[in-house]
SETI-712448 format. One record per residue (C-alpha): residue number from 1; residue in three letters; x, y, z. Coordinates in pm, 1 decimal. Each point is the difference from the previous one (the first is absolute). Example, Ala and Ser with C-alpha at 12.3 -4.5 7.8 and 13.67 -1.06 7.14 Angstrom:
seq:type:u:v:w
1:ALA:1230.0:-450.0:780.0
2:SER:137.0:344.0:-66.0
//
This chain:
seq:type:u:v:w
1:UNK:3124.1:4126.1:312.7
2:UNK:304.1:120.5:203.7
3:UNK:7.2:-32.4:386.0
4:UNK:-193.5:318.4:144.5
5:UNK:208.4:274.9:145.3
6:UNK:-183.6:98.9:276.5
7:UNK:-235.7:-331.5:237.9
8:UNK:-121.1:80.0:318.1
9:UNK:-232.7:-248.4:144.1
10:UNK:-211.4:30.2:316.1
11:UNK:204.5:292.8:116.7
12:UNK:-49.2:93.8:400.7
13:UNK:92.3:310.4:197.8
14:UNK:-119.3:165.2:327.4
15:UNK:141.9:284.2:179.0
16:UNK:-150.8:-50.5:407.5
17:UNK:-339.4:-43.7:-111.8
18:UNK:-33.7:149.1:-318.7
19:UNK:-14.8:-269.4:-269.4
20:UNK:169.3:169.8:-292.8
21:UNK:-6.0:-290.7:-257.2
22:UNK:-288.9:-294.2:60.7
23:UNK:127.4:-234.6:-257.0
24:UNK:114.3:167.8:-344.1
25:UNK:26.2:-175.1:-332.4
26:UNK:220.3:191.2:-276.9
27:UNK:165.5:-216.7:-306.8
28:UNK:158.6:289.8:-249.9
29:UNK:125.9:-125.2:-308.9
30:UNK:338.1:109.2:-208.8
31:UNK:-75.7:276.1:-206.6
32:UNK:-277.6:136.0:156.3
33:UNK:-127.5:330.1:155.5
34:UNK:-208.6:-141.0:324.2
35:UNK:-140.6:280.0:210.2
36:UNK:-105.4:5.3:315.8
37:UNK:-285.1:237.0:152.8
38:UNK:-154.2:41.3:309.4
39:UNK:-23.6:291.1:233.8
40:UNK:229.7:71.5:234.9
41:UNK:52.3:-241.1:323.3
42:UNK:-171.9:-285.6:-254.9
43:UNK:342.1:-172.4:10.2
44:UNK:171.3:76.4:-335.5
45:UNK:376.4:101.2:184.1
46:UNK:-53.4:-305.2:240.2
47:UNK:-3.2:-221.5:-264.8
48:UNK:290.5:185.5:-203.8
49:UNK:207.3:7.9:324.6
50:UNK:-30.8:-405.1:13.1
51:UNK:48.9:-6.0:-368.6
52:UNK:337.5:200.0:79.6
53:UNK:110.0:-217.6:306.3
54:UNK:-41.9:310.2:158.9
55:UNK:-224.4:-143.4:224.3
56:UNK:-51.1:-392.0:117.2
57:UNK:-395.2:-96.0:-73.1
58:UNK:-139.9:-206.6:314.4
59:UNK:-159.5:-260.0:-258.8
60:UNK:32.9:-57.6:-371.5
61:UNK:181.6:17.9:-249.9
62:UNK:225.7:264.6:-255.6
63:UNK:183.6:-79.8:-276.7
64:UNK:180.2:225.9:-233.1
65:UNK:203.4:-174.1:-311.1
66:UNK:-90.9:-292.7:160.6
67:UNK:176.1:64.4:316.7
68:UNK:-62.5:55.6:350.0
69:UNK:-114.7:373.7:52.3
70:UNK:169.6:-38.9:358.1
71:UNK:310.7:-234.1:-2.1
72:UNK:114.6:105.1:-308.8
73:UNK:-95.6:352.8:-17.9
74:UNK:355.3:140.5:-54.5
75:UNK:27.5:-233.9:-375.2
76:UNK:-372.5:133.2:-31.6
77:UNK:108.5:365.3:15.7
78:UNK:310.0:-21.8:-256.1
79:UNK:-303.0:-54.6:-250.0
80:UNK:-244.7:236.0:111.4
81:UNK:-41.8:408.4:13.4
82:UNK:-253.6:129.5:277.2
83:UNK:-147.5:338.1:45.4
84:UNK:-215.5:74.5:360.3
85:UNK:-262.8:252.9:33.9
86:UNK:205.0:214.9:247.1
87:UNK:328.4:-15.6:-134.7
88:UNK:282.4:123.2:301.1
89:UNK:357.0:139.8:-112.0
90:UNK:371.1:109.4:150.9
91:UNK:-124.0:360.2:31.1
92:UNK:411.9:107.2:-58.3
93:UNK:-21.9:-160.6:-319.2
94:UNK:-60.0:129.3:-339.2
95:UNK:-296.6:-158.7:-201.2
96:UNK:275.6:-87.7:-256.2
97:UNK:182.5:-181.0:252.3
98:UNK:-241.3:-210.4:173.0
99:UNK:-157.2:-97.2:-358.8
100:UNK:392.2:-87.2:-102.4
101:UNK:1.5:-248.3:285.0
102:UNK:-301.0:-168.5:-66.6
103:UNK:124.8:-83.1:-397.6
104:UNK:373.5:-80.6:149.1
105:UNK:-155.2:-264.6:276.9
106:UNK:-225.8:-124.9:-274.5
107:UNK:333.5:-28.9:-270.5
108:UNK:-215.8:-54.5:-300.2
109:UNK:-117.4:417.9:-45.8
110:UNK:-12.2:182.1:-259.0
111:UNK:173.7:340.3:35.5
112:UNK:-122.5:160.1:-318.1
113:UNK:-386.4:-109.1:56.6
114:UNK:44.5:161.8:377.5
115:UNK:100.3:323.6:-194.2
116:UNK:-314.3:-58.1:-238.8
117:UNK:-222.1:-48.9:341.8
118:UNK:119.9:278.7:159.6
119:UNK:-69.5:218.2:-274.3
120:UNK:-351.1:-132.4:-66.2
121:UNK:-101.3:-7.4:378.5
122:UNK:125.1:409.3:29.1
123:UNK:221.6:-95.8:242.8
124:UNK:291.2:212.0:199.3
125:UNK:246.3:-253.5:101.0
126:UNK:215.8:269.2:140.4
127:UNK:-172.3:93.0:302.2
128:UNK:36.5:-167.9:356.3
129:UNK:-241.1:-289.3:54.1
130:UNK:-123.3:120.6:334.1
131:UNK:-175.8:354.3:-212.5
132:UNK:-190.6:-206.0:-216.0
133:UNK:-382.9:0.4:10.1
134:UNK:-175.0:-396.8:27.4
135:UNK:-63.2:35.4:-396.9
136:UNK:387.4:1.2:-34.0
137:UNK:102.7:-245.5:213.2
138:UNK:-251.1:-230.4:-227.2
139:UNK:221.0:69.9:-276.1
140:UNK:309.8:-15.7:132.8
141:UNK:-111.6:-402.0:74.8
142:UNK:-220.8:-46.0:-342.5
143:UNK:319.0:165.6:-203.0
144:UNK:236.4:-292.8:221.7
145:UNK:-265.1:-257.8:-30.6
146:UNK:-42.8:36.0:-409.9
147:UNK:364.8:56.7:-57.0
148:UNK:67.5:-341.5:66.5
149:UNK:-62.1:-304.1:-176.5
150:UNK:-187.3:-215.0:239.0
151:UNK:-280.4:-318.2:-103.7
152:UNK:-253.5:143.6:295.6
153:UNK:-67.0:378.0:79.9
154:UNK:-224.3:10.1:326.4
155:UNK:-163.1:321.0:54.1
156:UNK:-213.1:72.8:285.4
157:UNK:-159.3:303.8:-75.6
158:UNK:242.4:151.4:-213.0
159:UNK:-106.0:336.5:-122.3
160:UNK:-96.9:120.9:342.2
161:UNK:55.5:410.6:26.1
162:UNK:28.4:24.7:-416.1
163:UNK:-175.5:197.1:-206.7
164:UNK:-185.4:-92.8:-269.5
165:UNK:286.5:38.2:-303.8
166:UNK:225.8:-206.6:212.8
167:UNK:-284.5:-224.0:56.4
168:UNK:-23.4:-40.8:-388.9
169:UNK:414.3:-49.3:-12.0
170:UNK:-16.9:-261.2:272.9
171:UNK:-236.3:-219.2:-272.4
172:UNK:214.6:32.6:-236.6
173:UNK:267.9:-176.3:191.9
174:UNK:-204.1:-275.5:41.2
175:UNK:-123.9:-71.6:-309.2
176:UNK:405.4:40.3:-97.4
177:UNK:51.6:-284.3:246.2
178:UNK:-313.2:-212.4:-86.3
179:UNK:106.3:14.4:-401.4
180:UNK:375.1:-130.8:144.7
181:UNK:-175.1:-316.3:124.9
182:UNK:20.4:149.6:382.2
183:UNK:-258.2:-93.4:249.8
184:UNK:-155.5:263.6:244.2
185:UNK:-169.3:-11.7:318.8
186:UNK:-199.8:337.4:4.0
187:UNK:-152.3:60.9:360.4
188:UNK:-252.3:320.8:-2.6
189:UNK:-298.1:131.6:63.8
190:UNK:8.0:263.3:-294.5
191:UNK:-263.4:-214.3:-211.0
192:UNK:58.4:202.2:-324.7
193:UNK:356.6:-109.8:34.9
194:UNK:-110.4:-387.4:25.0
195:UNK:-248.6:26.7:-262.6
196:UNK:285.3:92.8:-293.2
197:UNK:301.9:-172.1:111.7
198:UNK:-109.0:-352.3:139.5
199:UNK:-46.5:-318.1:-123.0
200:UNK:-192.9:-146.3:253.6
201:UNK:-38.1:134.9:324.9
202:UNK:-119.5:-109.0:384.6
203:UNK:-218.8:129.9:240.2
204:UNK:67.5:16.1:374.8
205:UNK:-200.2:36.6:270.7
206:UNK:33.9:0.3:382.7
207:UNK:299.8:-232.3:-99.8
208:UNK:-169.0:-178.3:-257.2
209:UNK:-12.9:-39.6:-337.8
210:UNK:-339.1:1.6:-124.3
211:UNK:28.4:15.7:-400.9
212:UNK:243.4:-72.5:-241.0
213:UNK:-6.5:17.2:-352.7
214:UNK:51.5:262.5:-324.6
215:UNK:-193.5:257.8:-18.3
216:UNK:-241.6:-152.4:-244.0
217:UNK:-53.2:-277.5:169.0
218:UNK:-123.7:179.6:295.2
219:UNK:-202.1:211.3:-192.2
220:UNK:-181.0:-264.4:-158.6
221:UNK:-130.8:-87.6:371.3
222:UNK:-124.3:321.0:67.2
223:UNK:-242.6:170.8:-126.0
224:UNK:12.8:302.6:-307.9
225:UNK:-181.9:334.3:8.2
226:UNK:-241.6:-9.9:-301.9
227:UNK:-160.8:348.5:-150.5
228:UNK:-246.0:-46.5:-290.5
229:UNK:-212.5:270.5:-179.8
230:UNK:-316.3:-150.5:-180.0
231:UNK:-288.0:214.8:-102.2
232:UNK:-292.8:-198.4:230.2
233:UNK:-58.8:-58.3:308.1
234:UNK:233.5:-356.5:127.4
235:UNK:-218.9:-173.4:174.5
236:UNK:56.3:-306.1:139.6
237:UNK:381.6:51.3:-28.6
238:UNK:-22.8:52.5:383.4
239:UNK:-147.5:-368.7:16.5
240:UNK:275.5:-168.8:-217.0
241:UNK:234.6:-234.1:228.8
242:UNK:368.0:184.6:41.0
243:UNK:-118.0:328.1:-20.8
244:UNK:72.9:227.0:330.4
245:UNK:-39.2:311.8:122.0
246:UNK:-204.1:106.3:-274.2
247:UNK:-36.0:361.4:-56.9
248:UNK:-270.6:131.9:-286.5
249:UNK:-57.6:323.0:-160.3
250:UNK:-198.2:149.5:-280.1
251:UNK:170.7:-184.2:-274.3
252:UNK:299.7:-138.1:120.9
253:UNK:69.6:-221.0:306.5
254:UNK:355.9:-93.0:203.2
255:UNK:24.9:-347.8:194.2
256:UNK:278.5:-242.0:74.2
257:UNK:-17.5:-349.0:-147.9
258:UNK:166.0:-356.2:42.6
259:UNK:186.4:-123.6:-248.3
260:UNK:-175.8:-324.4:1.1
261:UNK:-298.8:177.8:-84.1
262:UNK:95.4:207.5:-330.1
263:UNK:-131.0:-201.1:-274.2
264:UNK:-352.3:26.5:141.6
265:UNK:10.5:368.9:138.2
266:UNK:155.9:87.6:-378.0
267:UNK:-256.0:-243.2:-167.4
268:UNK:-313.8:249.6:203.4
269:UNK:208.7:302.4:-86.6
270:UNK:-1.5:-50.3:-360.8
271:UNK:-337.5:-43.4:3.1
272:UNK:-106.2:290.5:150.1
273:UNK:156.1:223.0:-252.1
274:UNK:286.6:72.1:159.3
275:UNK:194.2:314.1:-176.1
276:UNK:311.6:-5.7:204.0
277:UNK:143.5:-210.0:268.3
278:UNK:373.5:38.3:175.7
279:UNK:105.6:-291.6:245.2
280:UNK:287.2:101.9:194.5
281:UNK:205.4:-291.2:274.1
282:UNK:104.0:95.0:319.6
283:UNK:328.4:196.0:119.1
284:UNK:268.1:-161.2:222.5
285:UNK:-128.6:226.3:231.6
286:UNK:-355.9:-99.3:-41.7
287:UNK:170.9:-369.4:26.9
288:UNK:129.6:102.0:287.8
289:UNK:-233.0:143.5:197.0
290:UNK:-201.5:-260.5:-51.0
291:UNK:181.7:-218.9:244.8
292:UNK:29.9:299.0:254.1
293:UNK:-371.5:113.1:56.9
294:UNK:-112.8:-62.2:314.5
//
């Protein structure tokens, strides 16, 4: 397997008081869509920032291509494309402009695909940069950031201000880069998002990352929502081991059950005449709010 693109190990950061990272782990392989979630002040653009050598971590490490995220950020950068969340621009300057500096500092864009962007994203890159609304400014940086051909694209909460068609354009663009052999580093907290572009994906918490893995994988730790129709009474199901907060009805009955426990919740099911049954895993979201209650 190649080297990873992105290692950060045991990543530290406090501002005064406020620890923003406590310790983050983060390996993203070549090739892969790796998002990121968490709500906001959980430490996602901390841990870009030190990804970026845009800031120095007080402990820890970052690697990106296998080199240092702070000493050699400037090598690092030749290699990357980055889009923030609040994206600031000349405000004399045409859209057109800026986005044609971006490509020319990067000197591997492609003009024609930054006419096909522009298009697609229903762009004007006529007007003056300092009249455009937040949802523009986001494309003026995702139409830069895609019209170059970079190994890593690091977004931090890149469709911030667009609707949801743009939203839908903005996936396509990824999945471009993903079928080139790209990697990306998707930071959001727009869990639909997450859920059909990623690979694998982090959570962070307070600083911390507190589950990692694919989607499946965390949804086979957690437990599905079960509805089943049967024309008797189910009793007993309430008494099976894995089955939790059990709700029963004339004829039917809803309830949320551990995986572990299927085979012997199915095994009772089937003999109780069941007539229908739907089993149905957990969102992201669910996933995620999992971590955050309480």
């Amino acid at each position: 397997m190649p080297d990873a693109a992105i290692v950060a190990t045991g990543l530290e950061k406090a501002f005064g008081k406020v620890r923003a990272l406590d310790g983050v782990d983060l390996t993203v392989q070549p090739g892969e869509v790796y998002g990121f979630i968490g709500p906001n002040g959980a430490g996602k653009s901390t841990t870009i920032r030190c990804l970026l050598g845009i800031l120095k971590a007080d402990a820890g490490q970052a690697q990106v291509f296998g080199l240092d995220a702070w000493q050699d950020a400037v090598a690092i950068h030749h290699r990357l494309s980055y889009v923030p969340g609040d994206v600031n621009l000349w405000p004399n300057l045409t859209g057109g402009e800026v986005i044609d500096l971006f490509v020319r500092l990067k000197k591997n864009g492609d003009t024609g695909y930054r006419q096909e962007l522009i298009e697609r994203f229903d762009f004007d890159p006529t007007k003056k940069c300092g009249a455009y609304s937040k949802g523009n400014r986001q494309k003026v940086a995702l139409i830069a950031a895609f019209s170059t051909d970079a190994d890593l694209y690091i977004l931090d909460e890149p469709t911030s201000g667009l609707d949801p068609l743009m939203e839908l354009v903005f996936r396509e663009c990824v999945l471009k880069v993903k079928q080139e052999g790209k990697t990306v580093l998707l930071s959001s907290h727009i869990l639909s998002e997450v859920e059909h572009l990623c690979d694998r994906l982090s959570i962070i918490r307070q600083g911390r990352i507190v589950d990692t893995g694919s989607l499946r994988q965390m949804q086979h730790l957690t437990r599905c929502l079960v509805h089943v129709e049967a024309p008797a009474p189910l009793d007993g199901l309430g008494q099976l081991p894995g089955v939790h907060d059990l709700q029963l009805e004339p004829g039917e009955a809803r309830f949320r059950l551990d995986n572990a426990e299927t085979a012997a919740v199915m095994a009772f099911l089937a003999s109780q005449g069941v007539t229908r049954l739907t089993s149905t895993p957990p969102t992201l979201e669910e996933l995620f709010m999992s971590h955050y209650e309480g």
